[in-house]
C-alpha positions as CSV (number, residue, x, y, z in Angstrom):
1,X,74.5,-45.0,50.4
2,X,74.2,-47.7,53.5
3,X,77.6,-47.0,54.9
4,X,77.4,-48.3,58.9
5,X,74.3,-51.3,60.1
6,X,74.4,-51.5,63.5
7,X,72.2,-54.6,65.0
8,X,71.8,-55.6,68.6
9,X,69.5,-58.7,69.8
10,X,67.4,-59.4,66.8
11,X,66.6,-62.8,66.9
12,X,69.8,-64.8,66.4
13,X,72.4,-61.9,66.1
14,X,73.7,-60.5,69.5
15,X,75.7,-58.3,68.4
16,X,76.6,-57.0,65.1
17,X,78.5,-53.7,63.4
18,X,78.9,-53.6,59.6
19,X,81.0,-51.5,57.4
20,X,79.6,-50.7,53.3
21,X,81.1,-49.1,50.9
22,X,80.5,-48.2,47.3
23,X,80.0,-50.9,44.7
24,X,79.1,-54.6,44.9
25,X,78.8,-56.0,47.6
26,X,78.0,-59.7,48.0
27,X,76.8,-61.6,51.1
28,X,77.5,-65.4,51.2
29,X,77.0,-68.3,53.6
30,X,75.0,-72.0,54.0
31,X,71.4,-72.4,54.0
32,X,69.4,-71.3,57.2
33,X,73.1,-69.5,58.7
34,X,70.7,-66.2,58.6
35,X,70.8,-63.9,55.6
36,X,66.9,-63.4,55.7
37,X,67.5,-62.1,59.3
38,X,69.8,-59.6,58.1
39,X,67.4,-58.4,55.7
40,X,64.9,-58.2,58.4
41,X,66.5,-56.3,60.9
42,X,67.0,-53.5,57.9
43,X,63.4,-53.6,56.7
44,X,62.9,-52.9,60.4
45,X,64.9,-50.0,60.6
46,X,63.3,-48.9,56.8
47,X,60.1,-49.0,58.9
48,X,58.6,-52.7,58.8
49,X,56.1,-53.5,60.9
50,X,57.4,-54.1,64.7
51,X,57.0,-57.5,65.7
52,X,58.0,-58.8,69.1
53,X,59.0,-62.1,67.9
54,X,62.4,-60.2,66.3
55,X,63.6,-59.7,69.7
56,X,66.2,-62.4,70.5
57,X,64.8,-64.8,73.0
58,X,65.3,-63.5,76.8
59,X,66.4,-59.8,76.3
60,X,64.0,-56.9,76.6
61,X,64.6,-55.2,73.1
62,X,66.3,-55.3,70.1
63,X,67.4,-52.1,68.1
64,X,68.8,-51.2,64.6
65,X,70.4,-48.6,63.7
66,X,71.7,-47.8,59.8
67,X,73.8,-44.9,58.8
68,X,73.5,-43.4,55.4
69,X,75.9,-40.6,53.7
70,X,75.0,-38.7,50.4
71,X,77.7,-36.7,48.3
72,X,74.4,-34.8,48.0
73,X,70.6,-35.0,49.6
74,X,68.2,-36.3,47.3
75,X,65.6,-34.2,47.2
76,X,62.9,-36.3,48.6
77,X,64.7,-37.3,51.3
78,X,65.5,-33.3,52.4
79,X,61.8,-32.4,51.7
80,X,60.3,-35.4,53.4
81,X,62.7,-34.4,56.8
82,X,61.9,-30.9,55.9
83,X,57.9,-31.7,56.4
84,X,59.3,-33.3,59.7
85,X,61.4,-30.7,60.8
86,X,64.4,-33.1,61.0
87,X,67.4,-30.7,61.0
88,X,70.2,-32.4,58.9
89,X,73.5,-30.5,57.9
90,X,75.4,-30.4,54.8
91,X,77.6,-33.7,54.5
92,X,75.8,-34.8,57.8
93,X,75.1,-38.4,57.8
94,X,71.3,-39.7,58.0
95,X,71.2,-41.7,60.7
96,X,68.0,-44.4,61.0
97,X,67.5,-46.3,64.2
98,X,64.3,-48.7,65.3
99,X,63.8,-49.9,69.0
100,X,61.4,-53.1,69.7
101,X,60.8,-54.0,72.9
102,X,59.6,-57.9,73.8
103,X,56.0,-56.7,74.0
104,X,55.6,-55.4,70.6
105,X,55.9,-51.6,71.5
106,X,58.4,-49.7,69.1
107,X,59.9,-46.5,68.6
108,X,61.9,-44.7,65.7
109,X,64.8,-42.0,65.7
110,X,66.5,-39.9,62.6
111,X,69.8,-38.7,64.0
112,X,68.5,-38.9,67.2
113,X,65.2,-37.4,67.1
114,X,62.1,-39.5,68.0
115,X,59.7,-39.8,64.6
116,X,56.8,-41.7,63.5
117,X,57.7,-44.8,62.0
118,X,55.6,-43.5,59.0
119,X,58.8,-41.1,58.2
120,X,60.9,-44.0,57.8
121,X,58.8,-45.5,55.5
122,X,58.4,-42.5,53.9
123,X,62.2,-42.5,53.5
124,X,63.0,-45.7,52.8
125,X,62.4,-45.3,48.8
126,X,65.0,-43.2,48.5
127,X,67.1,-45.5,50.5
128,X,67.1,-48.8,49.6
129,X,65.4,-50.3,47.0
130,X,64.9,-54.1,47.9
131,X,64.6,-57.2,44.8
132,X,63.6,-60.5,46.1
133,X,61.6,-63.5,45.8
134,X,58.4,-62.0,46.8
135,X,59.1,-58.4,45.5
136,X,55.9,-56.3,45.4
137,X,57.7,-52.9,45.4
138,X,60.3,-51.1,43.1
139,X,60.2,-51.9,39.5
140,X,57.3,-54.4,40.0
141,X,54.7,-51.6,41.0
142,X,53.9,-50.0,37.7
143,X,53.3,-46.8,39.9
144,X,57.2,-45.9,39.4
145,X,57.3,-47.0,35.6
146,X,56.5,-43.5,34.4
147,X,59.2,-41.9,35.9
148,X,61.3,-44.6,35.0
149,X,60.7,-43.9,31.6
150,X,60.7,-40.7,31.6
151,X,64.1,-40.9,32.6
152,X,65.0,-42.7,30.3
153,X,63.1,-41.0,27.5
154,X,64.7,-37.2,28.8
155,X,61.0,-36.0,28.5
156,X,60.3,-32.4,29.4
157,X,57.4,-33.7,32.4
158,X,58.6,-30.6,34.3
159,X,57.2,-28.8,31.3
160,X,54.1,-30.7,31.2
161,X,53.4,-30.3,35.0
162,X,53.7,-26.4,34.4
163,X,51.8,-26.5,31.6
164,X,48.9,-28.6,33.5
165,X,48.8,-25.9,36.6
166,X,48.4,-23.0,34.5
167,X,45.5,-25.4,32.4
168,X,43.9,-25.9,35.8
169,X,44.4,-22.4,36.6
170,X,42.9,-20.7,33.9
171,X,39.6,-23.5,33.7
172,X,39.4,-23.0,37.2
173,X,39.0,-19.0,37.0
174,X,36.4,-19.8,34.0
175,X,34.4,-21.7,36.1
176,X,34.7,-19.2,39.0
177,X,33.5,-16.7,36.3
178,X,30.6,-18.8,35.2
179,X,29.1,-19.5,38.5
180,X,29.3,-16.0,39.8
181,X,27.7,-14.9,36.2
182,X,25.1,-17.5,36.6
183,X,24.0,-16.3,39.9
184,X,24.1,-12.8,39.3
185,X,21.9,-13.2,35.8
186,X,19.7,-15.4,38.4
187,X,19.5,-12.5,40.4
188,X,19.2,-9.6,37.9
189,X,15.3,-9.1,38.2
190,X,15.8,-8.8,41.6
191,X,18.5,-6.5,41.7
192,X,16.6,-4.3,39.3
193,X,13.5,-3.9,41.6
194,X,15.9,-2.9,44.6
195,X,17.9,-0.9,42.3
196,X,14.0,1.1,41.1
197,X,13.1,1.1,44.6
198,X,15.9,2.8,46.2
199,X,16.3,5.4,43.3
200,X,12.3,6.3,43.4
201,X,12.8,6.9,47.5
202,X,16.2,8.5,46.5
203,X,17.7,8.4,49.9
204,X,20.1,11.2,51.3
205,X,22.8,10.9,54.2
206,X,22.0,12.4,57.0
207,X,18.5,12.8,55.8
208,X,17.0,10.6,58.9
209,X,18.2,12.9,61.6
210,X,17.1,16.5,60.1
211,X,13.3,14.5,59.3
212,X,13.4,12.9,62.8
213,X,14.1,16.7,64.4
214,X,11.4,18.0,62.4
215,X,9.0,15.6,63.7
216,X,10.0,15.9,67.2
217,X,9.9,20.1,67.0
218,X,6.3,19.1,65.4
219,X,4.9,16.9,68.0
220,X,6.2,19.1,70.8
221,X,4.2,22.0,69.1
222,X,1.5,19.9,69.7
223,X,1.8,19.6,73.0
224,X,2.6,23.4,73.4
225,X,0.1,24.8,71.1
226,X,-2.4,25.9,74.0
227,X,0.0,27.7,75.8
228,X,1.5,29.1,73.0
229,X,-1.8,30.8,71.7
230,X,-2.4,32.0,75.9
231,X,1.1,33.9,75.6
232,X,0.3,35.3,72.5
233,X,-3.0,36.5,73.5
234,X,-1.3,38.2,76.5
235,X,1.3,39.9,74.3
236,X,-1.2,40.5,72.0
237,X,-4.0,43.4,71.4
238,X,-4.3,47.4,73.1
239,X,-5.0,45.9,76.7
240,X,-2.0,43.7,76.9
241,X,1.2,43.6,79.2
242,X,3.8,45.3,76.6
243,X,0.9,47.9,75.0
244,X,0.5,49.0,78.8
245,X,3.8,49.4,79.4
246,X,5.1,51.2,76.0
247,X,2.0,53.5,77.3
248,X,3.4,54.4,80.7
249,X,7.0,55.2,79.5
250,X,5.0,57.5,76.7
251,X,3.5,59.3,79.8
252,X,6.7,59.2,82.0
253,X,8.6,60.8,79.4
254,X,6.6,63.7,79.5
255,X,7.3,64.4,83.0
256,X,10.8,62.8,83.2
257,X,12.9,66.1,83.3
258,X,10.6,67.6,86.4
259,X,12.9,65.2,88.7
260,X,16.3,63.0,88.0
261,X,14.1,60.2,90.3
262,X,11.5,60.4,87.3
263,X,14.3,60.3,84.5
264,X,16.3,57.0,85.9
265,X,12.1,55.3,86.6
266,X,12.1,56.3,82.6
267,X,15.5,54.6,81.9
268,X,14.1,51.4,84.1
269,X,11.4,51.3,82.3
270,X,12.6,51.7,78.9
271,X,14.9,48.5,79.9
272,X,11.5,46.5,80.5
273,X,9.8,47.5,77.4
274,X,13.2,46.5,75.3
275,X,13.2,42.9,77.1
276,X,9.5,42.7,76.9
277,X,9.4,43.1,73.0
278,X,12.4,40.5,72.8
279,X,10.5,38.2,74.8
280,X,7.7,38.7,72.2
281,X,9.8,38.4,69.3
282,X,11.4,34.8,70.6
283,X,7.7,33.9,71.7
284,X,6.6,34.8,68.5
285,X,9.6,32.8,66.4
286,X,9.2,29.5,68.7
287,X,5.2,29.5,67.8
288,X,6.9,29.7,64.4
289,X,9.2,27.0,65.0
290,X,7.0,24.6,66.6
291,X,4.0,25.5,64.7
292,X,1.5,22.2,64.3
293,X,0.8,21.1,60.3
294,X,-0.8,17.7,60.6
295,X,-0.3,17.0,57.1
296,X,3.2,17.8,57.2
297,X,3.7,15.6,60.2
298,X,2.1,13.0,58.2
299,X,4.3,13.6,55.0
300,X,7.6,13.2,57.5
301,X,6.5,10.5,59.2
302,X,5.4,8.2,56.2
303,X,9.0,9.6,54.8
304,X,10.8,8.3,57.8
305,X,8.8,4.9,57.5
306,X,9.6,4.2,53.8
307,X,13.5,5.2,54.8
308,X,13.9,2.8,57.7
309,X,11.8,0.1,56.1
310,X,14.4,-0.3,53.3
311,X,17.2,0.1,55.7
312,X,15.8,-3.3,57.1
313,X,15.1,-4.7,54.1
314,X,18.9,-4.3,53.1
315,X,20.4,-5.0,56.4
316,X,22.1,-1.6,56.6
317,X,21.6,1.7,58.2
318,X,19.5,4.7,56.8
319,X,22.3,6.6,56.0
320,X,24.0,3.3,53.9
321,X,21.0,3.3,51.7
322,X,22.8,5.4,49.1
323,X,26.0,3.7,49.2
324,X,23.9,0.4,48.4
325,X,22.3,2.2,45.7
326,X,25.6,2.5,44.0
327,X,26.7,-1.0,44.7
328,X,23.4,-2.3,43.3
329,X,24.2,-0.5,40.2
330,X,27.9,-1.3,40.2
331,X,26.5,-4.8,40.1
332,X,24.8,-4.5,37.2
333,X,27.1,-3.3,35.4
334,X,29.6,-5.9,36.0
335,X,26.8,-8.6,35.1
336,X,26.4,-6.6,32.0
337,X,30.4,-6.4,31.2
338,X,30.4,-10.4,32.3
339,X,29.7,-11.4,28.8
340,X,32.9,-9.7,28.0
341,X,35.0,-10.8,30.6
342,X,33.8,-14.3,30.6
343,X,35.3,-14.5,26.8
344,X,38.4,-13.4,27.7
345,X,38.5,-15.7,30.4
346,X,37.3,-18.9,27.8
347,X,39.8,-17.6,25.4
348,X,42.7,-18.0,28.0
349,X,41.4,-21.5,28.9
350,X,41.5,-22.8,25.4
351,X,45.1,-21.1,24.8
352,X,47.0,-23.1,28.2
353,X,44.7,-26.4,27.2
354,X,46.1,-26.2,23.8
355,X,49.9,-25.6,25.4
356,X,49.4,-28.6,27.8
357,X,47.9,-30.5,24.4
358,X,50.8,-29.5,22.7
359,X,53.8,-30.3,25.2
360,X,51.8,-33.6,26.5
361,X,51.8,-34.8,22.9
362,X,55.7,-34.2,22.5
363,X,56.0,-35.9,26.2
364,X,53.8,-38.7,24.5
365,X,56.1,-38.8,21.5
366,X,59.5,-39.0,23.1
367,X,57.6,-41.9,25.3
368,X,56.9,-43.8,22.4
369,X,59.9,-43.6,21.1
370,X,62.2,-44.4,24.4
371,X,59.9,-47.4,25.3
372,X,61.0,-48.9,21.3
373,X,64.6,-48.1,22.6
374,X,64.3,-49.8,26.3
375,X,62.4,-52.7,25.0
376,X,66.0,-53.1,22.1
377,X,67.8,-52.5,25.0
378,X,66.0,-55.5,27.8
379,X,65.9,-57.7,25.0
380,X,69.5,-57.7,24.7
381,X,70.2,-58.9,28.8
382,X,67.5,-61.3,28.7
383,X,68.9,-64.4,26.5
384,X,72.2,-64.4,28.8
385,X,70.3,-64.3,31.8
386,X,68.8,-67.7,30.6
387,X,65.3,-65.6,29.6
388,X,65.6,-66.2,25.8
389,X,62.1,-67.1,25.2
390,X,61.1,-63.9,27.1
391,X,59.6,-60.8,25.7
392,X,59.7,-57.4,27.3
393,X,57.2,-54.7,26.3
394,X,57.2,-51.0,27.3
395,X,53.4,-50.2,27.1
396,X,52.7,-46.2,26.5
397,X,48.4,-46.4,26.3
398,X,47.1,-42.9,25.8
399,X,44.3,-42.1,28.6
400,X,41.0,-39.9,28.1
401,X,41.1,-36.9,28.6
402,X,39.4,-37.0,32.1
403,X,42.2,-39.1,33.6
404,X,44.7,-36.6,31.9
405,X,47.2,-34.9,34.4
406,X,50.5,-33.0,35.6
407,X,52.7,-36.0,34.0
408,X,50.9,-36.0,30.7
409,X,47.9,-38.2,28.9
410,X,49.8,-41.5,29.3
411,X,49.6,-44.6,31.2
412,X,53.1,-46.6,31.5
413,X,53.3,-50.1,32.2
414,X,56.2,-52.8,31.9
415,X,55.2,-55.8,30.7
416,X,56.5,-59.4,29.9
417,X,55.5,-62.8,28.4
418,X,57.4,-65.6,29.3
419,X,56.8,-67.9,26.6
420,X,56.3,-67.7,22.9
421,X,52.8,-66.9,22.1
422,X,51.8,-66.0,25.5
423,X,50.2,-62.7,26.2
424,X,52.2,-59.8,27.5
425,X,50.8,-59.0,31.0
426,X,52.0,-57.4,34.3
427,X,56.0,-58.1,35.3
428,X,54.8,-59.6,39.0
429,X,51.7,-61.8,37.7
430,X,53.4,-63.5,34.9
431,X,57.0,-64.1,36.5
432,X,58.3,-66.8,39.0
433,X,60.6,-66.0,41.5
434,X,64.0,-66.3,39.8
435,X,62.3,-65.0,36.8
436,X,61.3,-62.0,38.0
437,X,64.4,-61.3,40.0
438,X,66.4,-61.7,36.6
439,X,63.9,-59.8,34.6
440,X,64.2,-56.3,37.4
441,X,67.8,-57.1,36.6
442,X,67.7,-56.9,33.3
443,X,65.2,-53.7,33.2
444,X,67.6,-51.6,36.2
445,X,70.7,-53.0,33.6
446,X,69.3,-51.4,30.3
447,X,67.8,-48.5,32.2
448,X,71.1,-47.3,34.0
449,X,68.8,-45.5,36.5
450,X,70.4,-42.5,37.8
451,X,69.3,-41.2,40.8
452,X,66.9,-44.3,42.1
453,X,67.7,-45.3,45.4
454,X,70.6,-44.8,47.2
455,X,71.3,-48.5,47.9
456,X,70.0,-51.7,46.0
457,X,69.8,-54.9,47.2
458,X,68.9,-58.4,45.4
459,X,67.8,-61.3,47.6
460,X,69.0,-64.6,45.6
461,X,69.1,-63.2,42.4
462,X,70.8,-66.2,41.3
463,X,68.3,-68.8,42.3
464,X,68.4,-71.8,40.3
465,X,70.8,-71.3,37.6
466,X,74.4,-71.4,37.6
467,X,76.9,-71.5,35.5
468,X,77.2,-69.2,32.4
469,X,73.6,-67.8,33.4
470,X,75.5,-66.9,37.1
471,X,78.5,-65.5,35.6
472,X,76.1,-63.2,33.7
473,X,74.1,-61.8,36.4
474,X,76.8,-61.3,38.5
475,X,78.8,-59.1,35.4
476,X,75.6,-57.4,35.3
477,X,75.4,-57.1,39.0
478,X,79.1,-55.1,39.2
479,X,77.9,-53.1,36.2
480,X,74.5,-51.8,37.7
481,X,76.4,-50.9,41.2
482,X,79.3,-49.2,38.8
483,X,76.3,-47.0,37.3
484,X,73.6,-46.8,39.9
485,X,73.2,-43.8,41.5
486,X,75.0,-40.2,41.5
487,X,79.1,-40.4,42.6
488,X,78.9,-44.1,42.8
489,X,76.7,-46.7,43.4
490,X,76.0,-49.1,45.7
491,X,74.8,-52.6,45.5
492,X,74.0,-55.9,47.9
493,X,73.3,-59.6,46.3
494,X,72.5,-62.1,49.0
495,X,73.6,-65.0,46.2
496,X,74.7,-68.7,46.7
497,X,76.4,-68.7,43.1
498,X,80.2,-68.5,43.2
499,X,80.1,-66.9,39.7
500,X,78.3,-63.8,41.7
501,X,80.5,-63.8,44.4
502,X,83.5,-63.5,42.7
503,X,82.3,-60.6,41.1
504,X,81.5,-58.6,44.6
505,X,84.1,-55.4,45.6
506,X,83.1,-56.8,49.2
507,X,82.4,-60.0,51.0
508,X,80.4,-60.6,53.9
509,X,80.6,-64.2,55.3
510,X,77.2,-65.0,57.2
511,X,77.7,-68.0,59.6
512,X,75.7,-69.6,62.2
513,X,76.8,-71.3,65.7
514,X,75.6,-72.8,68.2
515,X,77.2,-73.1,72.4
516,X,75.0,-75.3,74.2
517,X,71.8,-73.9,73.6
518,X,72.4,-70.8,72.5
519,X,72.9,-70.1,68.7
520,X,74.0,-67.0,67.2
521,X,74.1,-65.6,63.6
522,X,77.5,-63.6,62.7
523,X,78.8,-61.3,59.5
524,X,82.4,-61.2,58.8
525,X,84.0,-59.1,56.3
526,X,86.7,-61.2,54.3
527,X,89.9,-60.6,53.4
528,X,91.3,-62.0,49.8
529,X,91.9,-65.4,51.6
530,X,89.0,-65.1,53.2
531,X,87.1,-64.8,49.7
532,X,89.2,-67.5,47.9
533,X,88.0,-70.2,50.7
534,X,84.5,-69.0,51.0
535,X,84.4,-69.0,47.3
536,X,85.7,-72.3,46.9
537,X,83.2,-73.4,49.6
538,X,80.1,-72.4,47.6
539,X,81.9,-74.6,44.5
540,X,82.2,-77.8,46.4
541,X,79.5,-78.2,49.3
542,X,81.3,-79.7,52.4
543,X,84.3,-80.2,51.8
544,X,87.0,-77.4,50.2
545,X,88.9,-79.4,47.7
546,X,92.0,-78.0,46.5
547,X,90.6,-78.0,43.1
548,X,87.8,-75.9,44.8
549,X,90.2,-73.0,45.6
550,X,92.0,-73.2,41.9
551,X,88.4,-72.7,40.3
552,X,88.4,-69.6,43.2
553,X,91.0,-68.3,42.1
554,X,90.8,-68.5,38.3
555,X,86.8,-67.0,38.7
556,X,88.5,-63.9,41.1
557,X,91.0,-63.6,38.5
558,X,88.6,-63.5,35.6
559,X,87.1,-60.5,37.3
């Protein structure tokens, strides 16, 4: 709840510290002393727009500051300062402050920390929920009736909204199924024909580099083939190199053991002819190696072709041609087990849609049923709050299916006629002013809301009635602030009815004086005196009668 409102130089208030506590609390004074500037400078601080002309006339800025303190976080509050990485303790107070400066520029603080002024605003919900003349927020926007509602109703929406993700889950993976199927049957006639290709070239790893040697070895026998057939012919025949020399070491044998000179000329020579006959040998098993088959060349080379050529076409290597064999087929398969798959996934679809049928239809029930209850329940405060010719309609319309969502197959709306006969339509189209003030009254009254904003505030609820009608609203007033909110509630009426007054648990005086020509708005917190004269004030106009301050008294006593 609002427990401190600090205000410096905005517009007619130099200087101003407030004090709130829990329950009603009621702000009085005369026309034009300055209430609507009070309400302004805490808009500002809720994030308002900035405007230069709230800066009180020859200073350089104005500031607000407004301290809030929670027996607990909400939880919108800690995740929206969470998103903001505001740091707040446990039991630390949330502190708000605004700066203006007298050309327009503006800038925004939570405990101390400069924000946007967008994370005010997006805190000020949770903060203070403002009910005045020209309301256009809180219980006016139908946005918030659902919840309100549901509230009331005790609804299992946190059921719903499961039950909706896991729908949206499971029609999401269907689709995701279906288009991937649908492609992959687009593409089965091709994946055949690459599939038939690569398994008629039936590719082998490593296959490239042994065909690519043997094609090399090939063309350098080409290349070689002339000298190779001259080194044969030399090592070849009865005339040649080796045949003469096998012949002289037959000869020197015979003589060898005439002179040890001969025997070690044998021994050289028999060396020669062993190295000789080696060298034939190798020579013999390179013409081998390199030997020249023009249609085996051609058979490796066309081989090599058809290899790489597929490699291209599949944007892989020669040696990943088998592994996209496999994945071709793998492929297949997978569109042939689709079918299979793809009911499976249909069949878990229909399941979670028929859950989120079944639990939105329960949420749509208890709906029903609540808004008969509320609608009992506003018809009851309206005749005393001078509304008796008023209707109140809770209005549950079931949507199609395609505007279905986490919070259930309902649209919620409050609506009201005024007069008998007339047609029910929206709460801020059909309503005056006062009307419409009374009527939020009467809704927040036979609601109870529990856990709605941490302070409420009603600008002139009170306009233009009095008497019974004013005692009314402000018994209703103290009862909303008794039950608004978690560990006691907190509520403001800016009112100019004495019936209200008497009712609040606090009582701010707002006066306006003037010193030559400077005027200045002030707040004072009154005592019990205080209270009897300001009430007794607001009973007789100018002048305090003493039969003013015995009608004071007897209206504090009757609280």
């Amino acid at each position: 709840m609002l427990t401190t409102l600090s205000i410096r130089n905005v517009v007619l208030i130099e200087a101003l510290d407030l004090d709130f506590s829990a329950g009603l609390g009621v702000l009085t004074g005369e026309t034009g002393a300055g209430k609507s500037i009070l309400l302004d400078a805490l808009g500002l601080v809720l994030g308002d727009r900035a405007d230069s002309g709230l800066v009180r006339a020859g200073e350089d800025q104005a500031s607000v500051t407004a301290t809030f303190e929670f027996a607990r976080l909400p939880d919108p509050l800690r995740a929206a300062l969470a998103e903001a990485e505001v740091d707040l303790e446990p039991g630390e107070p949330l502190i708000l402050k605004r700066r203006v400066r007298a050309d327009g520029g503006s800038k925004a603080f939570v405990n101390d920390q400069p924000v946007g002024v967008a994370l005010l605003r997006e805190l000020a919900p949770a903060l203070v929920e403002l009910h005045g003349q020209h309301d256009d927020r809180g219980l006016v926007n139908p946005r918030g009736h659902r919840v309100l509602l549901d509230r009331y109703a005790g609804g299992d929406v946190a059921g719903v909204e499961a039950a909706w993700r896991e729908w949206r889950a499971a029609e999401d993976a269907l689709a995701t199924a279906r288009a991937a199927l649908e492609q992959a049957s687009a593409d089965r006639d091709l994946l055949l024909a690459h599939l038939a290709e690569l398994t008629a070239l039936a590719p082998v790893e490593g296959e490239e580099e042994e065909l690519a040697g043997a094609r090399a070895d090939m063309q350098k026998g080409e290349r070689l083939s002339g000298d190779l057939a001259e080194l044969q012919h030399l090592w070849a025949g009865s005339d040649s190199a080796l045949a003469t020399l096998r012949a002289a070491a037959r000869r020197l044998d015979r003589i060898a053991g005439e002179h040890p000179l001969l025997a070690e000329a044998l021994e050289a020579l028999d060396r020669s002819v062993i190295e000789a006959s080696e060298a034939e040998d190798r020579l013999a098993r390179a013409a081998e190696a390199l030997s020249h088959d023009p249609a085996q060349l051609d058979r490796i080379e066309t081989r090599l072709f058809d290899l790489r050529a597929a490699a291209r076409k599949h944007h892989c290597t020669v040696d990943d041609l088998p592994r996209v064999a496999r994945e071709l087929r793998a492929q297949l398969d997978a569109i042939e087990g689709g079918e299979a798959g793809l009911a499976e996934l249909e069949d878990a679809a229909r399941a979670a849609g028929a859950a989120y049928r079944a639990l939105a239809e329960a949420l749509s029930v208890k709906r029903r049923e609540a808004a008969g209850r509320l609608d009992a329940a506003v018809a009851a405060e309206l005749a005393p709050l001078k509304l008796d010719a008023a209707k109140f309609r809770t209005s549950v319309t079931a949507l199609p299916e395609e505007r279905w969502g986490p919070v259930g197959s309902d649209a919620v709306e409050f609506l009201i006629s005024t007069n008998p006969g007339a047609d029910f339509a929206p709460l801020a189209k059909i309503a005056s002013g006062g009307e419409l003030s009374r009527f939020i009254l009467a809704l927040k009254v036979a609601l109870a809301e529990q856990g709605g904003a941490a302070t409420v505030i009603f600008d002139e609820i009170d306009r233009g009635v009095g008497g019974a009608v004013a005692s009314a609203i402000g018994e209703r007033l103290a009862r909303l602030a008794t039950n608004n909110g978690t560990g006691g509630g907190q509520l403001l009426a800016v009112t100019h009815s004495p019936q209200v007054a008497a009712r609040g648990s606090q009582h701010y005086m707002i006066a306006k004086s003037s010193e030559g020509t400077v005027t200045r708005t002030s707040v004072v917190l009154l005592d019990a005196a205080g209270r009897q004269e300001e009430i007794a004030r607001m009973l007789s106009g100018a002048e305090v009668t003493a039969e003013a301050r015995a009608q004071a008294d007897r209206l504090l006593e009757g609280v």
